[in-house]
BALOBA-1460 file (C-alpha; in Angstrom, 3 decimals):
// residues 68
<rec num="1" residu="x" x="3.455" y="7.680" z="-18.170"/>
<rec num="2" residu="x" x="4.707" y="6.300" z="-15.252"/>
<rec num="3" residu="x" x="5.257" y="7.439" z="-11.622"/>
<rec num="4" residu="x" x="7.122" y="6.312" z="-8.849"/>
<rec num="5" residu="x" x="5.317" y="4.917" z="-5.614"/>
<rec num="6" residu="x" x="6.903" y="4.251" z="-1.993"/>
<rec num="7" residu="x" x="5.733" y="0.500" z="-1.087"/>
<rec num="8" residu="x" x="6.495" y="-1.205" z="2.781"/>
<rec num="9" residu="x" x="6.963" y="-4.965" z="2.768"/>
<rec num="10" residu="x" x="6.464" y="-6.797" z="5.330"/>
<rec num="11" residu="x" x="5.928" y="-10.958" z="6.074"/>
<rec num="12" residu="x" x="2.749" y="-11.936" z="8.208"/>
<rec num="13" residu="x" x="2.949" y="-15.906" z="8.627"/>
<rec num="14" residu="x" x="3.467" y="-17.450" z="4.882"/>
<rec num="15" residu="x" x="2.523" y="-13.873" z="3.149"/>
<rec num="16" residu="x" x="4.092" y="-11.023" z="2.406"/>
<rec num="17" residu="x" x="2.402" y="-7.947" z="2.379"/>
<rec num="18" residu="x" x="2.691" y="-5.001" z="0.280"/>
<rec num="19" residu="x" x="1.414" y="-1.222" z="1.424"/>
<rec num="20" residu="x" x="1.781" y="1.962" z="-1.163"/>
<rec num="21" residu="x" x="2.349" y="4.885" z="1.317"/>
<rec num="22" residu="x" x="0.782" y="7.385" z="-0.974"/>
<rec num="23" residu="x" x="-2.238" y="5.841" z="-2.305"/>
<rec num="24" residu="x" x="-4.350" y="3.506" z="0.299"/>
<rec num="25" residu="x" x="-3.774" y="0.123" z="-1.872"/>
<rec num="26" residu="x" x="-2.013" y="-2.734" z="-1.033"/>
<rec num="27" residu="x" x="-1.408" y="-6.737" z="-2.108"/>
<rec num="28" residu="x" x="0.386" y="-9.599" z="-0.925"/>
<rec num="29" residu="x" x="2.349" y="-12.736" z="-1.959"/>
<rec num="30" residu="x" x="3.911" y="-15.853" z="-1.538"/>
<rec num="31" residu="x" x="7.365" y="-13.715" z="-1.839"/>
<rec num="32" residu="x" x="8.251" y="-10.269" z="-1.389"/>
<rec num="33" residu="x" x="8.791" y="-10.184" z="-5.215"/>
<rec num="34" residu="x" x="5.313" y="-11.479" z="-5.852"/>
<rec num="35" residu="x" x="3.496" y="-9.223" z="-3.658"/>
<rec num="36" residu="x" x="5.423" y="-6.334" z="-4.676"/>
<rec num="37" residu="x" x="4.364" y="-7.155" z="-8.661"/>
<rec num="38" residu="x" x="0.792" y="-7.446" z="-6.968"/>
<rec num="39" residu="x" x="1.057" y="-4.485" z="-5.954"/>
<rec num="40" residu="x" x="2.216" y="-2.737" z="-9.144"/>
<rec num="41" residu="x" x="-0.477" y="-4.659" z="-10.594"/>
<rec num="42" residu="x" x="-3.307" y="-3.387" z="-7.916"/>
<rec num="43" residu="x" x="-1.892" y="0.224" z="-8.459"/>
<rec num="44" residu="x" x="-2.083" y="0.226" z="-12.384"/>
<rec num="45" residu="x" x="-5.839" y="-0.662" z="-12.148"/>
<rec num="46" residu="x" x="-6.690" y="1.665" z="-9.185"/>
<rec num="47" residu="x" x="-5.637" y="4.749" z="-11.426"/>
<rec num="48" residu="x" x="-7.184" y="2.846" z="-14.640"/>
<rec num="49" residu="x" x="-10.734" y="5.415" z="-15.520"/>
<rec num="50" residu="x" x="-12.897" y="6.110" z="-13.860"/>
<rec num="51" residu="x" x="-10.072" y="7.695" z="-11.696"/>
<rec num="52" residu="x" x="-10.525" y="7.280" z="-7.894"/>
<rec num="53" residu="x" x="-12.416" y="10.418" z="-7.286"/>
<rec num="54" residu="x" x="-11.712" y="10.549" z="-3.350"/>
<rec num="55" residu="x" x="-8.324" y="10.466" z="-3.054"/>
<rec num="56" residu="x" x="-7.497" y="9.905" z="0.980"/>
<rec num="57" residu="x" x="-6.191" y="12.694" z="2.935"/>
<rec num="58" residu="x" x="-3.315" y="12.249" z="5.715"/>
<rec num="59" residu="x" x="-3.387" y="13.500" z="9.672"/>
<rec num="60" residu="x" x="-1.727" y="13.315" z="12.252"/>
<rec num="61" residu="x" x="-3.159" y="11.872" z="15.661"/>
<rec num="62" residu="x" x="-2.096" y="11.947" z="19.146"/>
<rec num="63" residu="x" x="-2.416" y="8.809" z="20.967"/>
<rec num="64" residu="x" x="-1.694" y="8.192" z="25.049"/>
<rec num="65" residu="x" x="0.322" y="5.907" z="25.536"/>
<rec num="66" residu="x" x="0.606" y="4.716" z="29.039"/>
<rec num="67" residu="x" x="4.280" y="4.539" z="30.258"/>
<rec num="68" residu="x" x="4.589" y="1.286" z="32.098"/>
C-alpha cells in the first residue's frame, strides 16, 4: 500500500532538510534528493509495527507580534 505524504525542503548550511507536514518526521541530506529519499526512508519505518500509537494532533496559536 502506499500513500502520499506532503514533504518541505529546505537547505540549512551544507544540509538539506526534509519535514513531512502530516506526520512529525523528518531527515536530511547532502542534496535535496538525498534527504528527500531519507525521508521516505524515515517514514516507511515510522509506520513499520508497532504503529505509532500517539499520532500528533494540530492547533492553531496566536502569537503577538510586536509591530516595529
Amino acid at each position: 500500500m502506499t500513500q502520499e505524504f506532503t514533504a518541505t525542503v529546505w537547505q540549512e548550511g551544507d544540509w538539506f532538510i526534509a519535514l513531512c507536514r502530516e506526520v512529525e518526521v523528518a531527515s536530511q541530506g547532502l542534496t535535496e534528493d538525498e534527504a528527500l529519499a531519507n525521508l521516505r526512508e524515515a517514514l516507511e519505518l515510522h509506520f513499520e509495527p508497532p504503529h505509532a500509537t500517539i499520532l500528533p494532533s494540530i492547533r492553531k496559536i496566536e502569537v503577538e507580534l510586536d509591530a516595529a
